[in-house]
C-alpha positions as CSV (number, residue, x, y, z in Angstrom):
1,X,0.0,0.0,0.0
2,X,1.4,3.3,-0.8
3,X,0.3,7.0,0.9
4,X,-2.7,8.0,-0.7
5,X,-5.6,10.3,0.4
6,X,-8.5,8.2,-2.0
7,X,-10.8,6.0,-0.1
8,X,-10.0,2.4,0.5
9,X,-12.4,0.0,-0.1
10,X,-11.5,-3.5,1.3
11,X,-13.5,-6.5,-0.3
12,X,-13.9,-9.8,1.6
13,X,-14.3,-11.8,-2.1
14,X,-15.8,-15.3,-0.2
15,X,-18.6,-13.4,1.6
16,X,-19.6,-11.5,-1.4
17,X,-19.0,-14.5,-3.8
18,X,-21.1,-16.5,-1.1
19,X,-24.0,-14.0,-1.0
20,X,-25.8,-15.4,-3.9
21,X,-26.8,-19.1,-4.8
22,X,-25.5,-19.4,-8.2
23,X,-23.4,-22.1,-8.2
24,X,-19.7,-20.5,-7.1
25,X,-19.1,-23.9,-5.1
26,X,-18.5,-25.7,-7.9
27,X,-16.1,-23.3,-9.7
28,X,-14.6,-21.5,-6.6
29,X,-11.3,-20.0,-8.4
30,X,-13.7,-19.4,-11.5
31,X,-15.9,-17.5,-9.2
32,X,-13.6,-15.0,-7.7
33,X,-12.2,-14.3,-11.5
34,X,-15.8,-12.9,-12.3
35,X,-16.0,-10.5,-9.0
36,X,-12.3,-9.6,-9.7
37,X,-13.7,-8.6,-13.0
38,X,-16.9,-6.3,-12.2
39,X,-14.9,-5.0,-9.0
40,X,-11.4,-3.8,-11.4
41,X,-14.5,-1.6,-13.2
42,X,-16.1,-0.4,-9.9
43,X,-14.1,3.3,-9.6
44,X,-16.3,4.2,-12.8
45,X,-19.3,3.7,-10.6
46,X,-17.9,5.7,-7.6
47,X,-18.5,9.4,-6.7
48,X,-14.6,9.9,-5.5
49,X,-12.1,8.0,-6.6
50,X,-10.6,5.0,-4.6
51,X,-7.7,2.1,-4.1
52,X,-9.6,-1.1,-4.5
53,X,-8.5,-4.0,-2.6
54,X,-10.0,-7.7,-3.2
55,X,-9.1,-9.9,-0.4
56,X,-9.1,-14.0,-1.9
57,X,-8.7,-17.0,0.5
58,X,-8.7,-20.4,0.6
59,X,-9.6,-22.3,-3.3
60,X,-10.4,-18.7,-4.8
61,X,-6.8,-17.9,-4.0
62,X,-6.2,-19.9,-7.8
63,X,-8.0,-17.0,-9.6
64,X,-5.0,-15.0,-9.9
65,X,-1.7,-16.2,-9.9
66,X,-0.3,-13.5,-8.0
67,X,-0.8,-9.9,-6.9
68,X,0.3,-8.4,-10.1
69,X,-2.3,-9.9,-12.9
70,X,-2.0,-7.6,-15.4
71,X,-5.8,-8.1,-15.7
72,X,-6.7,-6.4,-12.6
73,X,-3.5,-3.9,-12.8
74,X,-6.0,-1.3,-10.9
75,X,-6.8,-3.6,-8.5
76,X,-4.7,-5.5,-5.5
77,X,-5.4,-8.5,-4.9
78,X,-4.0,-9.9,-1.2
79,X,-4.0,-13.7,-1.5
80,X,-4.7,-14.3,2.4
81,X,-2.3,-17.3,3.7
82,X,-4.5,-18.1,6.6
83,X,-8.0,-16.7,7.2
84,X,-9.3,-13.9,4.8
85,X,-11.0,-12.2,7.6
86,X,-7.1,-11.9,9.5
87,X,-6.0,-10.8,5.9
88,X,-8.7,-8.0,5.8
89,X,-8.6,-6.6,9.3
90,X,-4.4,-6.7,8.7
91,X,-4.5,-4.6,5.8
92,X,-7.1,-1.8,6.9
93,X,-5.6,-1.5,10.5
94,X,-2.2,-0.9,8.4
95,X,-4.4,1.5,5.9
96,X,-5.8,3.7,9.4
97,X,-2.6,3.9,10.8
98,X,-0.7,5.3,7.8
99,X,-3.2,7.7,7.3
100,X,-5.9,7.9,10.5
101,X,-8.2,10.7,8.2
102,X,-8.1,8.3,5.2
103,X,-12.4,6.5,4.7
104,X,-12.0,2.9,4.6
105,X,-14.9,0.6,3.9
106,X,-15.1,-3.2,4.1
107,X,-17.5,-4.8,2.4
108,X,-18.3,-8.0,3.8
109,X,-21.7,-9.2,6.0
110,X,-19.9,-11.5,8.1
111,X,-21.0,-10.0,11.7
112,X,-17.6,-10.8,13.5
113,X,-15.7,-8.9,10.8
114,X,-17.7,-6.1,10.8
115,X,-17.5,-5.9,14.5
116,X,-13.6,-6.1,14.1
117,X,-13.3,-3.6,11.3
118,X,-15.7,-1.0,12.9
119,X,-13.9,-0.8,16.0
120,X,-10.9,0.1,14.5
121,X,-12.2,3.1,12.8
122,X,-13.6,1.5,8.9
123,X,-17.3,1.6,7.9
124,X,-18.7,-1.7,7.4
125,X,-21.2,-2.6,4.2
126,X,-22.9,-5.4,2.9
127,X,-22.5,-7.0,-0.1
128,X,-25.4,-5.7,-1.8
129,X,-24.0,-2.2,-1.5
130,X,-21.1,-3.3,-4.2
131,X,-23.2,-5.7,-6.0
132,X,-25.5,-2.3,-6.6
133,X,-22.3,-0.9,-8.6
134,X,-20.8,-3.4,-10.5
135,X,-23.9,-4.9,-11.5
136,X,-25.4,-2.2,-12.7
């Protein structure tokens, strides 16, 4: 992450993936290449602009094959090595304390994580809140 004044947005892929019954379990990697792809157009839809970060864990982690996939250049993609949630919370927290004035928002509707991100000083959203921009 470098210095930068633009919102953060932080996307927990699996919860958003898992949001909707449309067969993602059976193509998880496959799954998590779509979202990557609505979610690299998303700062079209947004009123400021903003880092995007999509946050893969466990089989979706196949969907790229590093952080760098020329694909999603505008994008970073953290491939979590242990639980995406850990992976999230770790890269906000390191966000708010570069830069303590600087919006972050997670977008996840996992309860625990929202509880954990919120108390460190991000706004929490569901996933219908990006699936109202990229699908759009």
């Amino acid at each position: 992450m470098t210095e930068n004044s633009d919102q953060l947005i932080v996307v927990d892929a699996a919860n958003v993936v898992g949001s909707r019954p449309d067969g993602w379990w059976r193509d998880r990697p496959g799954a998590a290449r779509r979202l990557l792809t609505k979610v690299a157009g998303l700062d079209e839809c947004l009123e400021q602009p903003a880092e995007l970060i999509v946050v893969l864990e466990g089989a979706a982690k196949a969907a790229v094959t590093g952080a760098s996939d020329p694909e999603f250049a505008n994008l970073c993609v953290v491939r979590a090595e242990g639980s995406g949630d850990d992976a999230i919370v770790g890269v906000m927290a390191a966000a708010i304390a570069e830069d303590g004035n600087r919006p972050v928002t997670v977008v996840t509707a996992d309860r625990g994580l929202r509880g954990r991100v919120e108390a460190i000083g991000a706004k929490a959203v569901g996933p219908r809140w990006l699936l109202d921009r990229i699908e759009s």
